[in-house]
Kinemage of the C-alpha trace (Angstrom):
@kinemage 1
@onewidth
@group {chain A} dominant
@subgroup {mainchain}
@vectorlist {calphas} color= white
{ca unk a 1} P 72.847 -105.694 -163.847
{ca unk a 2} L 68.881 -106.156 -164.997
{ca unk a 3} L 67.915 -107.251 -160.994
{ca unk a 4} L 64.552 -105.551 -160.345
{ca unk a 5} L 66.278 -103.152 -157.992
{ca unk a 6} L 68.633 -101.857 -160.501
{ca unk a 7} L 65.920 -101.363 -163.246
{ca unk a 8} L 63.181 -99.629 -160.842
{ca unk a 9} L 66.700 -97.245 -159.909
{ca unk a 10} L 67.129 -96.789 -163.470
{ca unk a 11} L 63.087 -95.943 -164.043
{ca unk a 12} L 63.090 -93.551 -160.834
{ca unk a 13} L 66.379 -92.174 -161.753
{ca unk a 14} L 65.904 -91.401 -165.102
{ca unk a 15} L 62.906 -89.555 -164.407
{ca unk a 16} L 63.923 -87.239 -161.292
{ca unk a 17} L 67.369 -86.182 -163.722
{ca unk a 18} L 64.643 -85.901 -167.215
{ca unk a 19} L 62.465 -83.077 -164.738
{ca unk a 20} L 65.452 -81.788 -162.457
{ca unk a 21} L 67.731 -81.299 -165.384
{ca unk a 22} L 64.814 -79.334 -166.838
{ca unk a 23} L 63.612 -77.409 -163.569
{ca unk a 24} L 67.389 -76.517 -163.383
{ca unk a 25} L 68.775 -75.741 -166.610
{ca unk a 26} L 65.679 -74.798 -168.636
{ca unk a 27} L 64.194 -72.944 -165.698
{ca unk a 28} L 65.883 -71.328 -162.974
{ca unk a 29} L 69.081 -71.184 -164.723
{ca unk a 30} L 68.719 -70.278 -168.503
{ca unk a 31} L 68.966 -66.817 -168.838
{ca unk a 32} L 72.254 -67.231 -166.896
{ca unk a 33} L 73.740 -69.687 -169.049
{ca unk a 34} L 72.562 -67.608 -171.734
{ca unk a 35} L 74.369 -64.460 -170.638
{ca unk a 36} L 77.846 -66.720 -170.334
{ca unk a 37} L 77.495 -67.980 -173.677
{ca unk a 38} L 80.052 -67.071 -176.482
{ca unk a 39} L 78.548 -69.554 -179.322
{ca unk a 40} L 75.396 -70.552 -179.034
{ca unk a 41} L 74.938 -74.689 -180.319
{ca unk a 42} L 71.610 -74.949 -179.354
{ca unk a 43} L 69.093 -76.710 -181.504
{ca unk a 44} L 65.727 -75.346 -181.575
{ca unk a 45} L 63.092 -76.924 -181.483
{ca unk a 46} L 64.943 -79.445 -179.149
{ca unk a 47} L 64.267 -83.129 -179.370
{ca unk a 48} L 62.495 -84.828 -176.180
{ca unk a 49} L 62.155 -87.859 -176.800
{ca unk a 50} L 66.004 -88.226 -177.567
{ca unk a 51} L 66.613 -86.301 -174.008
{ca unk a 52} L 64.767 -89.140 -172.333
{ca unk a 53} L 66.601 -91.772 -174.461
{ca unk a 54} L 69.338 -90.323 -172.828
{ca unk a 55} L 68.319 -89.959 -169.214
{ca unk a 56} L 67.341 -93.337 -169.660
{ca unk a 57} L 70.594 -94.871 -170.468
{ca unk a 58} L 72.634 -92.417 -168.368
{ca unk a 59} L 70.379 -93.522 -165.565
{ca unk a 60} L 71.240 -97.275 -166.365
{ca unk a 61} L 74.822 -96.929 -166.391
{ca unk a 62} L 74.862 -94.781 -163.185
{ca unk a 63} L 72.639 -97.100 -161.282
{ca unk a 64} L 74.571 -100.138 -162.366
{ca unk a 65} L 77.861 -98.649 -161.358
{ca unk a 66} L 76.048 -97.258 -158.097
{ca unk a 67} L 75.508 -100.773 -157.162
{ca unk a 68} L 78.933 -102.159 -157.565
{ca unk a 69} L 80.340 -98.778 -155.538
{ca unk a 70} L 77.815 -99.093 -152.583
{ca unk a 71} L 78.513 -103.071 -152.473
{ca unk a 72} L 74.963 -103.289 -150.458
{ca unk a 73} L 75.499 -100.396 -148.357
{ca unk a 74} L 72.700 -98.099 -149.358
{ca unk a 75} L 72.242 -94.396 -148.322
{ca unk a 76} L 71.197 -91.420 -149.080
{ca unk a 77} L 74.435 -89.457 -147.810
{ca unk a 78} L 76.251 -92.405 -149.579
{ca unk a 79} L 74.696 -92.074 -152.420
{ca unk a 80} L 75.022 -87.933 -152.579
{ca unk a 81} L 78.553 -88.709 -151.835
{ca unk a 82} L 78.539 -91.011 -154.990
{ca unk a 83} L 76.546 -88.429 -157.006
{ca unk a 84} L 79.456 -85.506 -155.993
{ca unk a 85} L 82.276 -87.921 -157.554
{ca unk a 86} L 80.566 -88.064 -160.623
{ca unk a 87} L 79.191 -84.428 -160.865
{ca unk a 88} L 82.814 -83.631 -160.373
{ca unk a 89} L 84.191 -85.811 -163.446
{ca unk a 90} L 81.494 -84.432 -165.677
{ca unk a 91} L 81.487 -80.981 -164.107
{ca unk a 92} L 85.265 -80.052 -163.640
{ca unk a 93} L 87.268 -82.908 -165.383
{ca unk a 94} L 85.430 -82.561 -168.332
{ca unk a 95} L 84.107 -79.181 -168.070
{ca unk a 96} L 87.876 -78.180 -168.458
{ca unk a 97} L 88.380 -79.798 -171.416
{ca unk a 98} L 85.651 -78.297 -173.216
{ca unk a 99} L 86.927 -75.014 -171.447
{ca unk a 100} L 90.298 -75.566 -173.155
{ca unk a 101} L 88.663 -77.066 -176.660
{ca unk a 102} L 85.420 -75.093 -177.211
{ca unk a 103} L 84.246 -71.455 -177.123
{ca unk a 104} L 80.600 -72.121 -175.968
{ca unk a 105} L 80.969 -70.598 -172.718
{ca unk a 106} L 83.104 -68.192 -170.778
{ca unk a 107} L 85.240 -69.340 -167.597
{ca unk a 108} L 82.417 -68.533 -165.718
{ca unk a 109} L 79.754 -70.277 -167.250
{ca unk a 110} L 81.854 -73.323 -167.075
{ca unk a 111} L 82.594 -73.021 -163.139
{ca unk a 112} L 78.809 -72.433 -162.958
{ca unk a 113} L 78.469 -75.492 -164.754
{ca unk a 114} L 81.100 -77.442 -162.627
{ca unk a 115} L 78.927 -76.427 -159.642
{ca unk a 116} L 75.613 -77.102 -160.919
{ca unk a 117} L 76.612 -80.447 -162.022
{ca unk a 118} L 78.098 -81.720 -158.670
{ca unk a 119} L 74.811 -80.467 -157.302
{ca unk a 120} L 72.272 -82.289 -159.957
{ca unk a 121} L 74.712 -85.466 -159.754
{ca unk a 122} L 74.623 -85.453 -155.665
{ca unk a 123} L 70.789 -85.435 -156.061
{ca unk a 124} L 70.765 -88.276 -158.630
{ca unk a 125} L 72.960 -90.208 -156.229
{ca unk a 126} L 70.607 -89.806 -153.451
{ca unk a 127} L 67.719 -90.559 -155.259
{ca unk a 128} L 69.919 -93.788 -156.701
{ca unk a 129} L 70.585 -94.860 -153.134
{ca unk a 130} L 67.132 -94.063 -151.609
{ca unk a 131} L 65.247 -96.630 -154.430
{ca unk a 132} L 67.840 -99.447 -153.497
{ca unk a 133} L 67.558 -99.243 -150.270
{ca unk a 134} L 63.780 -99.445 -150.605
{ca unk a 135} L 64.136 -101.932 -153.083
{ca unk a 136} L 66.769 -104.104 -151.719
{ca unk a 137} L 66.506 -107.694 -149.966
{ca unk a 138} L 65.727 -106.935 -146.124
{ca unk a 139} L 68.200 -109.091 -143.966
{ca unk a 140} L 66.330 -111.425 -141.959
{ca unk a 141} L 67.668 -111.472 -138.204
């Protein structure tokens, strides 16, 4: 769980989803989001350092649970793969249940959202992959 591989993953990790989340979701997507919102629950001025907390941990438990899924087979279409099954649980699986409990978004935010998510998470997953199999022990033949 705290092998060198899985904690430069978690470094590397945590930064490309701290900048991609922002690129993607306070960038190119905001006004979007904005237009598909119903109640608005942002805070303003939001709270950085918190956000990386968070990437930092999410990062940790995704790479740990990346390495018991991959069981040393390390790739990036593996990982993407990996990434899509997760985007998908956060993105549809739980995306409907806010769907059906909240009124932040319309339906169409929220399949925007589903999308986006198995996107950003199929990235991560690469990027998880990539780092172990740079940082992994080389077979000796």
């Amino acid at each position: 769980m705290f092998s060198k591989s899985n904690l430069i993953a978690t470094l590397v990790t945590a930064v490309v989803m701290f900048f991609l989340g922002f690129v993607i979701w306070g960038v190119a997507l905001e006004s979007f989001f904005k237009s598909h919102m119903i109640t608005d629950v942002s805070k303003e001025p939001m709270e950085f350092p918190l956000i990386a907390v968070s990437q930092l941990v999410g990062a940790f438990i995704l790479c740990s649970i990346y390495r018991k899924w991959a069981r040393g087979h390390h790739s990036a279409s593996e990982g993407f793969e990996f990434g899509i099954a997760v985007g998908a649980f956060t993105g549809i699986a739980m995306g409907l249940m806010w769907y059906a409990t909240s009124t932040m978004m319309d339906f169409t935010g929220f399949i925007a959202e589903a999308i986006v998510e198995i996107v950003y998470y199929g990235i991560v997953g690469a990027v998880i992959a990539l780092v172990y199999k740079a940082t992994s022990k080389k077979a000796t033949t």
